[in-house]
C-alpha positions, 0 to 999 in steps of 0.5 A: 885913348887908343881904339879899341881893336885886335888883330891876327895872323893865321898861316893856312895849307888852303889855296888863297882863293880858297881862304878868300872862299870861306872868309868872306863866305858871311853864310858859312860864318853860321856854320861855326858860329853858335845861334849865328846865321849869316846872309849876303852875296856869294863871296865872287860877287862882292862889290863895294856896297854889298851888305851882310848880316850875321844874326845872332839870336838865342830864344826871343833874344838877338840882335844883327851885326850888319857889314857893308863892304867898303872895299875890295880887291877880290880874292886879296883884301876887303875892308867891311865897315860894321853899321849895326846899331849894337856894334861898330867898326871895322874889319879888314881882311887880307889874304896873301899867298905863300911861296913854298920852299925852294924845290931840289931844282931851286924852283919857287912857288906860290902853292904853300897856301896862304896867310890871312890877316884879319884886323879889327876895330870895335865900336858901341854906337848906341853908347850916349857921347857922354859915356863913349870915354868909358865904353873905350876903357870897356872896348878896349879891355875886352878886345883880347877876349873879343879877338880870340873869339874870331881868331877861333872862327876864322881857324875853323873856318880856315880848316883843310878838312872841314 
């Protein structure tokens, strides 16, 4: 059986860095994220090992979905392994400028914004090993919904004129 994941494209008019800024920025993911507050370092200071929490809570209810960075290139990739207890997985992000069309001068450049890349795999740790066969079969049917739920956050968060 497959791992359950997604994985999506988002073409955006924002400078890389600045595409770096608000994806990685956990904080701001609370913005556009329902009962979610999000901590962890200031996306320039992410190194490997630093540690986010996003924490989803709605009345007596919640849980903390943990990231810890695996890897960085900063400003380019970073891949996030999930350690919490109710979810799993990985998430790697990269972010790679676009070139702008060729001006009259016949001139490139790399101020055409940029293009993220977000992919994701999906993991039930607190599933008994017995069960993990029918937690895949489960992943793996939610995995599209699950995805255009983050595709509509990264989009937000990717917004010119949020």
């Amino acid at each position: 059986m497959g791992r359950a994941g997604f994985a999506f494209r988002i073409d955006t008019a924002l400078a890389p860095h600045e595409a770096w800024r608000r994806v990685v920025d956990v904080s701001a993911h609370g913005e556009v994220v329902p009962f979610t507050t999000g901590h962890g370092p200031a996306p320039e200071d992410a190194v490997v090992g630093s540690r986010y929490v996003a924490r989803t809570r709605l009345g007596p209810l919640g849980f903390d979905d943990v990231m810890v960075v695996r890897e960085i290139e900063a400003g380019r990739r970073v891949v996030f392994e999930k350690v919490g207890r109710l979810l799993g997985g990985v998430v790697t992000v990269e972010i790679t400028p676009v070139r702008r069309a060729a001006g009259p001068d016949g001139e490139r450049g790399l101020d055409g914004g940029a293009q993220v890349v977000w992919a994701q795999s999906i993991t039930l740790p607190w599933v008994p090993v017995r069960l993990r066969p029918v937690a895949a079969v489960v992943t793996c049917a939610a995995a599209p919904a699950i995805g255009a739920g983050y595709r509509r956050v990264v989009t937000k968060l990717l917004d010119p004129h949020r």
